[in-house]
C-alpha positions as CSV (number, residue, x, y, z in Angstrom):
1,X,-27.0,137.1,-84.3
2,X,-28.1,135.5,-81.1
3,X,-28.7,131.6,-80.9
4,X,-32.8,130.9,-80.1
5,X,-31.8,129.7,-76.7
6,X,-30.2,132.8,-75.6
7,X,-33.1,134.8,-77.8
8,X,-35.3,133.1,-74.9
9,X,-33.2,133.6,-72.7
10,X,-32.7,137.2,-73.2
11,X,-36.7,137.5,-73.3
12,X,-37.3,136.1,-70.2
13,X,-35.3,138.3,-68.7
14,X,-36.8,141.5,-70.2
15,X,-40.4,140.3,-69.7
16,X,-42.2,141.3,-66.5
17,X,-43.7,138.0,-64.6
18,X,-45.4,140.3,-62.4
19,X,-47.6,141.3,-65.1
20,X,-48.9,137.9,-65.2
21,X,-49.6,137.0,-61.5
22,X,-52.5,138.7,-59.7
23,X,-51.3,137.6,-56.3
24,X,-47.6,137.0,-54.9
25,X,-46.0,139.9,-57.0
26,X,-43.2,140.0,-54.2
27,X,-42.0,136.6,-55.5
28,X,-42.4,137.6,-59.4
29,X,-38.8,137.8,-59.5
30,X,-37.8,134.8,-57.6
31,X,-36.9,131.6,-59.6
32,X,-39.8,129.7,-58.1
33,X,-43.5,128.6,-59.0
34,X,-45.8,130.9,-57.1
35,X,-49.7,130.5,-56.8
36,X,-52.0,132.7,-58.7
37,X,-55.2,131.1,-57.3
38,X,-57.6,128.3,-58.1
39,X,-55.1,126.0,-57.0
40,X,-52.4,126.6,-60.2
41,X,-49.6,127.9,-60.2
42,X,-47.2,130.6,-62.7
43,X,-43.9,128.3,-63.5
44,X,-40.4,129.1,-62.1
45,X,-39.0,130.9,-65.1
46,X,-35.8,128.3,-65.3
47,X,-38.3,125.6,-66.1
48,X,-40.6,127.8,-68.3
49,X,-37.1,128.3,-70.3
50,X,-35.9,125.0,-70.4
51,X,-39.4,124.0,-71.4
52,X,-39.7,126.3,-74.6
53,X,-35.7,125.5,-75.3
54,X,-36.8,121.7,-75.8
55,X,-40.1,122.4,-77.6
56,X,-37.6,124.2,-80.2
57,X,-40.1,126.9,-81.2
58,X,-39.8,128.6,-84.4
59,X,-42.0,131.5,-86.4
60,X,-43.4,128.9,-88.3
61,X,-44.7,126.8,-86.5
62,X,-48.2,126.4,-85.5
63,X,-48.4,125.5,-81.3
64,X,-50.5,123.9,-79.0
65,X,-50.5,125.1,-75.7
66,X,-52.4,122.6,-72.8
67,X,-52.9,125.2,-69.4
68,X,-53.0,129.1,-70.1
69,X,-52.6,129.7,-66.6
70,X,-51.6,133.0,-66.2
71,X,-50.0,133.9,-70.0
72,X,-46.9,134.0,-68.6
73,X,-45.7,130.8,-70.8
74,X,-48.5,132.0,-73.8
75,X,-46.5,135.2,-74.2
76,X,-43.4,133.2,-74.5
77,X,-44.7,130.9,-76.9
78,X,-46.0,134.0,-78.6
79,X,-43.1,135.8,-79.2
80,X,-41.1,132.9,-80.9
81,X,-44.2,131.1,-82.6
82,X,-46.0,132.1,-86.1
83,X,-49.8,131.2,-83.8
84,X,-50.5,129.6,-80.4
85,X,-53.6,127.8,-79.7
86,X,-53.8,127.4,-75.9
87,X,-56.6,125.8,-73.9
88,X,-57.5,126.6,-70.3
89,X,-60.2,124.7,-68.3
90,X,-60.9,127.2,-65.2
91,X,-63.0,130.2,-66.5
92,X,-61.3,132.8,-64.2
93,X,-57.6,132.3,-65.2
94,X,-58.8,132.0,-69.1
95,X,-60.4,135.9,-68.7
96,X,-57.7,137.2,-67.3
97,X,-54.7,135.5,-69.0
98,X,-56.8,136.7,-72.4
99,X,-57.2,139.8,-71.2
100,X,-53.5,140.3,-70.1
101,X,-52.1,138.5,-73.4
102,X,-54.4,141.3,-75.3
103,X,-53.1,144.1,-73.1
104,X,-49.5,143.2,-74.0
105,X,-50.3,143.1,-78.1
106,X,-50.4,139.5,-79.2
107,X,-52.8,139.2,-82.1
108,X,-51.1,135.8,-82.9
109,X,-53.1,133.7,-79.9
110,X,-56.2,131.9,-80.0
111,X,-58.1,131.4,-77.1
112,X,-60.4,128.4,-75.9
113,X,-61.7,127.4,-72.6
114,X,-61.8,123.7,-72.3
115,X,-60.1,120.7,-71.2
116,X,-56.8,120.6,-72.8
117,X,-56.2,116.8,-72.7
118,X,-58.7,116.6,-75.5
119,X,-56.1,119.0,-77.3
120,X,-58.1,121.3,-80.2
121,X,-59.0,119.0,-82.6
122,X,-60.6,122.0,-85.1
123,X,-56.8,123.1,-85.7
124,X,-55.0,120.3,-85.7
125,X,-52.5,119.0,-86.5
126,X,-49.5,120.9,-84.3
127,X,-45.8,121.4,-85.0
128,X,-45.6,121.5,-81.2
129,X,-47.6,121.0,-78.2
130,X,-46.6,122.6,-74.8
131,X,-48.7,120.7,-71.8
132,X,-48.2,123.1,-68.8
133,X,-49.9,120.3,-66.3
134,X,-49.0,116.9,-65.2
135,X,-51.0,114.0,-67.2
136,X,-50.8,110.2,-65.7
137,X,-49.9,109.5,-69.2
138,X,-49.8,111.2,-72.2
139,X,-53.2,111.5,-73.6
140,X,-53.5,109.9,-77.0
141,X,-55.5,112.9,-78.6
142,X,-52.4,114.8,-77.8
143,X,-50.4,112.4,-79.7
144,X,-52.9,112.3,-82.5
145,X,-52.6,115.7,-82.6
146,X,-49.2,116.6,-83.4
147,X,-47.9,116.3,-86.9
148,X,-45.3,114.1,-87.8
149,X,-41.5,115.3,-87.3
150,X,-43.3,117.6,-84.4
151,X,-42.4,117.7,-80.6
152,X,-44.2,117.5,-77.6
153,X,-43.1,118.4,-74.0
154,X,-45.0,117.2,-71.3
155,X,-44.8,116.4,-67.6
156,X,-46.3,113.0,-66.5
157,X,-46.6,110.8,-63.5
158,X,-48.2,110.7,-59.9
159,X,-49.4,113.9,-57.5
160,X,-45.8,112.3,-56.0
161,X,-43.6,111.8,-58.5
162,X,-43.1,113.2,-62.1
163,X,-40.9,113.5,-65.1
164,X,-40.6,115.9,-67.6
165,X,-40.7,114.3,-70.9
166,X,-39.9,115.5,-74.7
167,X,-41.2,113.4,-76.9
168,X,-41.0,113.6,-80.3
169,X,-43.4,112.3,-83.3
170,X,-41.2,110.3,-86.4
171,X,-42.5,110.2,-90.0
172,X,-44.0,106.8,-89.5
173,X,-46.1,107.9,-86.6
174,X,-44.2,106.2,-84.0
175,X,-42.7,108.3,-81.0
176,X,-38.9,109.0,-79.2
177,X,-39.2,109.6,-75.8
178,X,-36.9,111.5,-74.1
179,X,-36.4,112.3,-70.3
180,X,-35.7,115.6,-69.1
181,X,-35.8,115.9,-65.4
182,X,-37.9,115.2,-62.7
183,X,-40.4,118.3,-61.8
184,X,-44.1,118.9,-59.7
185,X,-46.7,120.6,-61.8
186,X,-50.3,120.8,-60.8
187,X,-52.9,117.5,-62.1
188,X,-53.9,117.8,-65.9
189,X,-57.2,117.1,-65.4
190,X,-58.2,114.1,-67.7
């Protein structure tokens, strides 16, 4: 029986990112961020992996998902979570990231187009939030959000400078943080 980390692994691998980016498809299999317009980007699939490794997903578990983007992350979430709720604030990239999720036959996704560091209050708490955008700080209705004993993974700092952070919620409500390396994502807006 393969471990969850080389489950994810072996998915990524089998998944087509080109699926998921409208423009760029000669760099779909590059390990590399690559625009897909309105100023985002589709993750390099090392850090999309490494991401979901450290949110520890499970089928279980409900998930939180702040920046559809594409899908490309959504369908990973998808295939390893019991439901993902992921929130997308540019119109365009929310159609066609639904559409796309639908077209590949996830039925355990819900959808809303907003801005994610309010989080989804409506089906809240989370066992895990995924923030797919770089916050100045963490945004405490993200925090609020996610259930004790859950995990977050989140990138935060400056348009300059950035870490990648997992941090995780204790039974007493306070919170571990944990540094995982230093990456660039595109500005959550707040």
């Amino acid at each position: 029986m393969k471990s969850k980390e080389e489950a994810i692994t072996a998915y990524l691998r089998e998944i087509d990112r080109s699926f998921y980016m409208e423009t760029s498809k000669d760099q779909a299999h590059v390990d590399a961020a690559a625009p897909i317009g309105y100023g985002q980007t589709i993750s390099q699939p090392s850090l999309v992996r490494k991401m979901t490794i450290e949110l520890d997903p499970g089928p279980d578990l409900r998930v939180l998902e702040i920046g559809t983007g594409s899908g490309f992350q959504t369908a990973l979430l998808a295939a390893f979570c019991g439901e993902v709720y992921t929130v997308e604030r540019i119109a365009p990239l929310y159609e066609k990231a639904k559409q796309r999720l639908k077209a590949a036959g996830f039925s355990n996704i819900k959808y809303k187009l907003g801005n994610g560091s309010e989080g989804w209050e409506e089906y809240a708490p989370f066992d895990r939030i995924l923030v797919t955008a770089a916050a100045a700080s963490v945004p405490p209705a993200l925090l609020q959000q996610l259930k004790p004993e859950g995990r977050m993974v989140i990138p935060v700092g400056s348009s300059f400078s950035q870490d990648l952070l997992l941090l995780e919620k204790e039974t007493d409500g306070s919170v571990k943080e944990t540094f995982l390396c230093a990456v660039m994502f595109v500005k959550l807006y707040e």
